[in-house]
MARBASE-748229 format. One record per residue (C-alpha): residue number from 1; residue in three letters; x, z, y. Coordinates in nm, 3 decimals, decimal comma. Layout:
<sites>
<site num="NUM" residuo="ALA" u="X" w="Z" v="Y"/>
...
</sites>
This chain:
<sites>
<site num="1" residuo="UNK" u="14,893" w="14,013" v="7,445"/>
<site num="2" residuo="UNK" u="14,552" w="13,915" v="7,537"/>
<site num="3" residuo="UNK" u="14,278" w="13,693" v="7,372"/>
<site num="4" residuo="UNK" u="14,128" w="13,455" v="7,633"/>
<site num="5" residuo="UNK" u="13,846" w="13,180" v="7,619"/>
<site num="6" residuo="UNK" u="14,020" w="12,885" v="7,715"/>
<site num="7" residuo="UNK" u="14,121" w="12,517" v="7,664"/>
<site num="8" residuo="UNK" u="14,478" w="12,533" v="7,599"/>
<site num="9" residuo="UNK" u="14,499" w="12,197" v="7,772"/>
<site num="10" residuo="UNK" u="14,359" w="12,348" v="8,094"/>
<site num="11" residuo="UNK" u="14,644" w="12,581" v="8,146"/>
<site num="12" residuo="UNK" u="14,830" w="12,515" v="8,529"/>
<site num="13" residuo="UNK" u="15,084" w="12,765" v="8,573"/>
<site num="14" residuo="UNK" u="15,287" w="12,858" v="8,223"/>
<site num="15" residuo="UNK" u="15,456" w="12,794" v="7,930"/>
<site num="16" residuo="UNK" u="15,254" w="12,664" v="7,644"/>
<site num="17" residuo="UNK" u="15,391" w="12,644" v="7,310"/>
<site num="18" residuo="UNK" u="15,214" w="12,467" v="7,045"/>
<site num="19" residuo="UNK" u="15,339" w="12,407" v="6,704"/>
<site num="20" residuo="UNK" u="15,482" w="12,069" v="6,618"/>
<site num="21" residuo="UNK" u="15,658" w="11,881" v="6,291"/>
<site num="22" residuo="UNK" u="16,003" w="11,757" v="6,239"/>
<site num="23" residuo="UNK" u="15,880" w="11,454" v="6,195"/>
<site num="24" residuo="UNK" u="15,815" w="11,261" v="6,549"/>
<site num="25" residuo="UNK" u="15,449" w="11,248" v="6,565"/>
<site num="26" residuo="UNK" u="15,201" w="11,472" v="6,712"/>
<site num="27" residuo="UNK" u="14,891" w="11,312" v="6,569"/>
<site num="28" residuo="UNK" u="14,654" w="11,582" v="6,513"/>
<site num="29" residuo="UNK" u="14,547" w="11,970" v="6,646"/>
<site num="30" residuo="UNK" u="14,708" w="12,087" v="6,970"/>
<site num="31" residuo="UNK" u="14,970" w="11,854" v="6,967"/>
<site num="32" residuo="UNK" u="14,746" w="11,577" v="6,990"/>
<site num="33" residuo="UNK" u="14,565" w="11,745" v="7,275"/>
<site num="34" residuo="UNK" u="14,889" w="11,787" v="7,454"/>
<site num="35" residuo="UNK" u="15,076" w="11,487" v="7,405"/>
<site num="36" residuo="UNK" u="14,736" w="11,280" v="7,539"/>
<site num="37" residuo="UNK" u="14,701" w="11,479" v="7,852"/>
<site num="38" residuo="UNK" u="15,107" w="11,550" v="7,926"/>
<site num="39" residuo="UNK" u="15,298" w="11,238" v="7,791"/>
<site num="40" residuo="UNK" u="15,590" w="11,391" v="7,892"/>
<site num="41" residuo="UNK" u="15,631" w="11,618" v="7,640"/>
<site num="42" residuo="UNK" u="15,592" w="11,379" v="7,360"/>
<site num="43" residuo="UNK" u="15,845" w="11,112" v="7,514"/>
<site num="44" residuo="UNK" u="16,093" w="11,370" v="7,542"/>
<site num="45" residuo="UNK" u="16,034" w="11,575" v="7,206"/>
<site num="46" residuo="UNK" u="16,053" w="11,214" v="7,037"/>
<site num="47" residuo="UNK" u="16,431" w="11,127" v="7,159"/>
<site num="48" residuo="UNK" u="16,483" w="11,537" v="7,073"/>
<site num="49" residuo="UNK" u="16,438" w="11,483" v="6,748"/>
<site num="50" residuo="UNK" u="16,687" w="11,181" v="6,759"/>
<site num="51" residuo="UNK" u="16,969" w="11,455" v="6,750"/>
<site num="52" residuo="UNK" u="16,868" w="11,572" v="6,404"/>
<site num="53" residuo="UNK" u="16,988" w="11,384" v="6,142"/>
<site num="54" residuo="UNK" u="16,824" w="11,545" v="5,875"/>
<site num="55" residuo="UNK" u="16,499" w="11,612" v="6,034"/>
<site num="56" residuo="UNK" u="16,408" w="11,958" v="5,842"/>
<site num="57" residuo="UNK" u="16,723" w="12,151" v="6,066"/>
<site num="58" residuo="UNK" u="16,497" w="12,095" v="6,332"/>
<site num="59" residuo="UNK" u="16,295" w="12,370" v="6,198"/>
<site num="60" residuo="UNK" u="16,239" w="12,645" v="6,419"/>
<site num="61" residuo="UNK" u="16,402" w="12,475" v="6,698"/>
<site num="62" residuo="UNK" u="16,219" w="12,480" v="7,011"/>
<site num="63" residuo="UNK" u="16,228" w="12,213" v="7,320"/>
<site num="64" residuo="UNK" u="16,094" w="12,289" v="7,665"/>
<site num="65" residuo="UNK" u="15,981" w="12,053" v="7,892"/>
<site num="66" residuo="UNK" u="15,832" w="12,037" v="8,243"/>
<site num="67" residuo="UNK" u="15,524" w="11,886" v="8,279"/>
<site num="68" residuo="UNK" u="15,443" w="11,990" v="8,620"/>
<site num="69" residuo="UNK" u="15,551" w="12,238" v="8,930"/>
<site num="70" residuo="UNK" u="15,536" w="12,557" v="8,722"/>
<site num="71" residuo="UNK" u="15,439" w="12,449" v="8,396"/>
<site num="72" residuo="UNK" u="15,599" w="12,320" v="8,093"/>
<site num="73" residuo="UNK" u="15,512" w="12,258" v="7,748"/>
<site num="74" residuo="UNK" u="15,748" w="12,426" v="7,466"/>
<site num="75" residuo="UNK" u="15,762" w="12,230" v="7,201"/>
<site num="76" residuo="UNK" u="15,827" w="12,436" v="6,909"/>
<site num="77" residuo="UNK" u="15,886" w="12,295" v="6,558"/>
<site num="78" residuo="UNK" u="15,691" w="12,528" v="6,308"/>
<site num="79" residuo="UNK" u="15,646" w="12,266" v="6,031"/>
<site num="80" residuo="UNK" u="15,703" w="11,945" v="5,868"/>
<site num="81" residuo="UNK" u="15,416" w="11,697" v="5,808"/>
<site num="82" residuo="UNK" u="15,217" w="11,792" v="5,515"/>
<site num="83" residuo="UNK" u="15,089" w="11,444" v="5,418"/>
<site num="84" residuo="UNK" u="15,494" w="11,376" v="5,483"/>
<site num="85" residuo="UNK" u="15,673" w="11,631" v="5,264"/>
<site num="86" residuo="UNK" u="15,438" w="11,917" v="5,226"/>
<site num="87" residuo="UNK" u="15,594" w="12,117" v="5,486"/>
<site num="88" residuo="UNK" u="15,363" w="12,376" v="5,619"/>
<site num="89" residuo="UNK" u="15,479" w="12,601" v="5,874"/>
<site num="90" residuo="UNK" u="15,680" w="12,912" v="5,789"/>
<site num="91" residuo="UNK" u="15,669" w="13,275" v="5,980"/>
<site num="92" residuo="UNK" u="16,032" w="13,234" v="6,030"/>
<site num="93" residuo="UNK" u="16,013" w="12,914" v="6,230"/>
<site num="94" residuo="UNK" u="15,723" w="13,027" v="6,422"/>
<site num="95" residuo="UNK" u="15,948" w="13,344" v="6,498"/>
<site num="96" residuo="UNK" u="16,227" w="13,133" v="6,581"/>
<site num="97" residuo="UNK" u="16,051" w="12,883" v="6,822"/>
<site num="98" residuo="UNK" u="15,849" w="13,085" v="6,987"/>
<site num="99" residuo="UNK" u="16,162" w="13,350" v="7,071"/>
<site num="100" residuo="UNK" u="16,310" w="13,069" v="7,262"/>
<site num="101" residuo="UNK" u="15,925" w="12,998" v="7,435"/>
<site num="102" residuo="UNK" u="15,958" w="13,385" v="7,543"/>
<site num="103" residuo="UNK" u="16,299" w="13,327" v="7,645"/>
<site num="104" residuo="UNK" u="16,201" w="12,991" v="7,884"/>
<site num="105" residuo="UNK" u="15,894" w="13,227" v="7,981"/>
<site num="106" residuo="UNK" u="16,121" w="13,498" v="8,098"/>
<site num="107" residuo="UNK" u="16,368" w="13,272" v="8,286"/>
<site num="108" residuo="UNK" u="16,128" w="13,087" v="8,492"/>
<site num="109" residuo="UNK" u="15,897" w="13,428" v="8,538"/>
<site num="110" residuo="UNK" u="15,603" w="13,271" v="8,418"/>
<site num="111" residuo="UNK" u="15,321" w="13,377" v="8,120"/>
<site num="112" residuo="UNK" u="15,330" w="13,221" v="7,776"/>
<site num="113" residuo="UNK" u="14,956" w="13,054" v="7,645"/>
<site num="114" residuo="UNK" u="14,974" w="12,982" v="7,261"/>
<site num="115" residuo="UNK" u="14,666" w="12,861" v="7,027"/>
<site num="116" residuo="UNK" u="14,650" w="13,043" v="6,728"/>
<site num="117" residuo="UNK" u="14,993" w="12,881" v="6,647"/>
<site num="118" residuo="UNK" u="15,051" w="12,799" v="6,256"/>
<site num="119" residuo="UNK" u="14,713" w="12,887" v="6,156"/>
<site num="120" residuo="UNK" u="14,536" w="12,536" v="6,217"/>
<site num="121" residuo="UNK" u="14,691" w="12,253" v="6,033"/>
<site num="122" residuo="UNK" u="14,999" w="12,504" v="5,952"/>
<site num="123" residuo="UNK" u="14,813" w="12,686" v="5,694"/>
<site num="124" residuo="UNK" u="14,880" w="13,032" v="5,750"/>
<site num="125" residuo="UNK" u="14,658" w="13,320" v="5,805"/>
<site num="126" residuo="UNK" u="14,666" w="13,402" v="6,219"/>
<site num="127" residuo="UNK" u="14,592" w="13,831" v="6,128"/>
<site num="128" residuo="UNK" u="14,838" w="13,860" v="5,825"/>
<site num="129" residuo="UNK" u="15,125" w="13,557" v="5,880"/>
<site num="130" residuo="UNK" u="15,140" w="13,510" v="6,266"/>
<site num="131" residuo="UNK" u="14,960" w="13,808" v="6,478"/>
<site num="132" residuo="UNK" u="15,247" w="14,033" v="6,404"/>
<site num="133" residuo="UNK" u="15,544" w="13,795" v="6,464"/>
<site num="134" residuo="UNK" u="15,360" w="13,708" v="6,836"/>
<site num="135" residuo="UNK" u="15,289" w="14,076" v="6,880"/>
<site num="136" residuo="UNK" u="15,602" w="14,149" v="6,821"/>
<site num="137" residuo="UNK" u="15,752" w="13,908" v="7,052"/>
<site num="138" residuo="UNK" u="15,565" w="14,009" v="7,304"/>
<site num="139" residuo="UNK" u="15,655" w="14,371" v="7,289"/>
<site num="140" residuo="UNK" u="15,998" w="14,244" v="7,308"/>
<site num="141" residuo="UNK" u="15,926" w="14,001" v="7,599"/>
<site num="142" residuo="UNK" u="15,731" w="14,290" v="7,761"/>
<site num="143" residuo="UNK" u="15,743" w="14,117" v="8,134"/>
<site num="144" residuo="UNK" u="15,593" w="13,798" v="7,989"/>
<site num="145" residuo="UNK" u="15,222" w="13,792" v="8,027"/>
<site num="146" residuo="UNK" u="15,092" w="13,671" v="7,658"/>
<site num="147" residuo="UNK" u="14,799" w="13,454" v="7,590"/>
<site num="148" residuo="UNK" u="14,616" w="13,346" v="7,310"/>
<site num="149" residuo="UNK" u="14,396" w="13,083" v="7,405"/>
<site num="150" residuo="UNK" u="14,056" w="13,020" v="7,166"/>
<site num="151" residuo="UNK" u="13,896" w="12,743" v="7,221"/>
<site num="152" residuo="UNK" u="13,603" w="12,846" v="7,416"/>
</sites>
């Protein structure tokens, strides 16, 4: 796992996974980046969500979609929408979603970039909450190159 100095919105070869709600919108953080700059991913993580009736089982659920030749954007639903319902992301849907980023990672041989995923608008502490579930994973998805990207 290494720390890099980059727009997460830059990335051209990969698997990014961001943290999204169960809601349907990606209005703010990462998301927002994303969904402006790949449309794609929102279009298709919209009529996702269709196939949860009860929006919250979407939790920890992750969706990946291709966005270009080798690169795709894992959509991985860490949270609900705090305004919404109070739903702030949990470790066990970050674990969750971004197991099945690895997993996408793995099949298509290509590195995962996250942001400091849950610790924006999720409210949860990166070092304490979310460093060790990543690390972790990526111990356990040892050929996966890992990247945390900090916004330069």
């Amino acid at each position: 796992m290494k720390y890099v100095k980059q727009d997460i919105s830059t990335v051209t070869t990969g698997v990014i996974a961001h943290g999204c709600n169960y809601v349907g919108v990606m209005g703010a953080g990462v998301a927002a980046v994303l969904r402006s700059k790949f449309p794609a991913c929102f279009i298709e993580y919209a009529k996702w969500l269709q196939n949860f009736p009860d929006r919250k089982d979407a939790l920890g659920a992750c969706q990946v979609v291709k966005v270009g030749e080798d690169l795709y954007v894992a959509n991985c639903i860490t949270q609900g929408l705090q305004s919404y319902d109070g739903q702030l992301a949990t470790p066990e849907a970050i674990h969750e979603s971004i197991e099945s980023a690895y997993a996408a990672a793995k099949i298509h041989n290509l590195p995962l970039y996250l942001p400091k995923i849950g610790a924006g608008l999720g409210g949860l502490d990166w070092e304490q909450d979310v460093e060790p579930i990543i690390q972790n994973l990526a111990n356990k998805f040892s050929e996966v190159d890992t990247y945390i990207c900090v916004y330069p």
